[in-house]
C-alpha positions in Angstrom: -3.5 0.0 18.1 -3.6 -3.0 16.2 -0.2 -4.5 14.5 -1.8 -3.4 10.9 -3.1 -0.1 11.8 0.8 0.5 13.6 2.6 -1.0 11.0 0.7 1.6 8.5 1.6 4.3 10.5 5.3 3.1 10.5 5.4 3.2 6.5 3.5 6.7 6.3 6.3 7.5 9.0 8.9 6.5 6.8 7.8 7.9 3.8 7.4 11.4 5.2 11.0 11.1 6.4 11.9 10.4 3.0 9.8 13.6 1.7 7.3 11.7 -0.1 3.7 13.3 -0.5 0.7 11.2 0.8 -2.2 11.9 -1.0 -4.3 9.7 1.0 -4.4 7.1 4.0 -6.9 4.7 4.2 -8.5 5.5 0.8 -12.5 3.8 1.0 -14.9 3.5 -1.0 -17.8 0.5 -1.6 -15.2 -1.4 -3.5 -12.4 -1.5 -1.2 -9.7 -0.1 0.9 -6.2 1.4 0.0 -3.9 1.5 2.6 -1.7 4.7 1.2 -1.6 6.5 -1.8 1.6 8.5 -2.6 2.8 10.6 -5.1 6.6 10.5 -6.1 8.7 11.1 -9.0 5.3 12.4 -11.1 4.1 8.1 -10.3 0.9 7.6 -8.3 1.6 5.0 -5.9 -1.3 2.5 -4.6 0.2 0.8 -1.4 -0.9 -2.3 0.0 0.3 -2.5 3.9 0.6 -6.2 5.0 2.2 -7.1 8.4 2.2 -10.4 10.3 4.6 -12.0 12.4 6.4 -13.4 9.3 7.5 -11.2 6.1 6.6 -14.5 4.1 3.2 -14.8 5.1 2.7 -11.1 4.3 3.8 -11.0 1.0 1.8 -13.7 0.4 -1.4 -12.4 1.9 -1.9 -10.0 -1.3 -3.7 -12.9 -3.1 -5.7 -12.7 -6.1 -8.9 -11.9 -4.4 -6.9 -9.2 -2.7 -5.4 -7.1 -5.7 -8.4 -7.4 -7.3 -10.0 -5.1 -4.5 -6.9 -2.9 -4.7 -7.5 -2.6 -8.3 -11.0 -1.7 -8.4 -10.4 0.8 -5.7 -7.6 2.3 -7.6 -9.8 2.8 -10.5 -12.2 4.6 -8.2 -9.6 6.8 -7.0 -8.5 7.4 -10.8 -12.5 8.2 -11.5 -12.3 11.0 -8.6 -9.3 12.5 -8.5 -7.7 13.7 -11.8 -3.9 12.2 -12.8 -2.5 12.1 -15.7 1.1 10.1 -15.0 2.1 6.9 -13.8 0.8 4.3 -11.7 1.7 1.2 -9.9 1.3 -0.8 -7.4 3.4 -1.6 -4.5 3.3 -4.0 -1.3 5.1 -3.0 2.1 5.1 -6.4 3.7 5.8 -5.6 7.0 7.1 -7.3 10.4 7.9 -6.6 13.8 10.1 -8.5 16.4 9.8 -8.7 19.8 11.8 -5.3 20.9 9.3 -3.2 18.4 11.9 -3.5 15.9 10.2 -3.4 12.4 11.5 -4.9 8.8 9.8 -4.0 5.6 9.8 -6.0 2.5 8.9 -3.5 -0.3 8.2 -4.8 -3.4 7.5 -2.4 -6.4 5.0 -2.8 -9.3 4.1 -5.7 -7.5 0.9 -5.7 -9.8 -0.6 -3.8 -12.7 -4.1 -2.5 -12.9 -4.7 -4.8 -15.9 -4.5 -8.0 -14.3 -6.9 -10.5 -14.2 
């Protein structure tokens, strides 16, 4: 398992524990990839999984190029699935140390939808 695809999993793990619903992992489609979507507190969640060796060089890794793909893939979702409250975006910049320890940076509404 790759440290992205494990570090996903860690989240999703976390976020079950916490009772939150995941509507979707991995969301594709032609214009993109979302990592997880979850539904909590009547708020659609888009969430962008980054992890490196550094929590720095995560966060920074959701570049411009980057939420633009997240947001055109949200819309997609929007187009498909029916929801009528909130949205946002959030990044789970994500780290592990040497003893499989992991850290997680979460920043929420990192981004809105109507960003350039």
């Amino acid at each position: 398992m790759t440290l992205g695809a494990a570090a996903e999993a860690w989240v999703a793990a976390q976020l079950r524990a916490r009772g939150v619903q995941i509507r979707a992992r991995n969301y594709r489609c032609r214009l993109g990839e979302i990592d997880l979507i979850i539904e909590h507190q009547n708020t659609l969640i888009f969430i962008e999984v980054k992890a490196r060796k550094q929590l720095e060089r995560a966060r920074a890794s959701v570049d411009h190029h980057k939420r633009r793909k997240l947001r055109l893939t949200a819309g997609h979702y929007l187009s498909r699935f029916h929801w009528e409250g909130d949205c946002r975006f959030d990044v789970a910049a994500v780290s592990s140390d040497h003893d499989g320890n992991w850290r997680c940076d979460w920043t929420a509404d990192a981004f809105t939808i109507d960003e350039c």
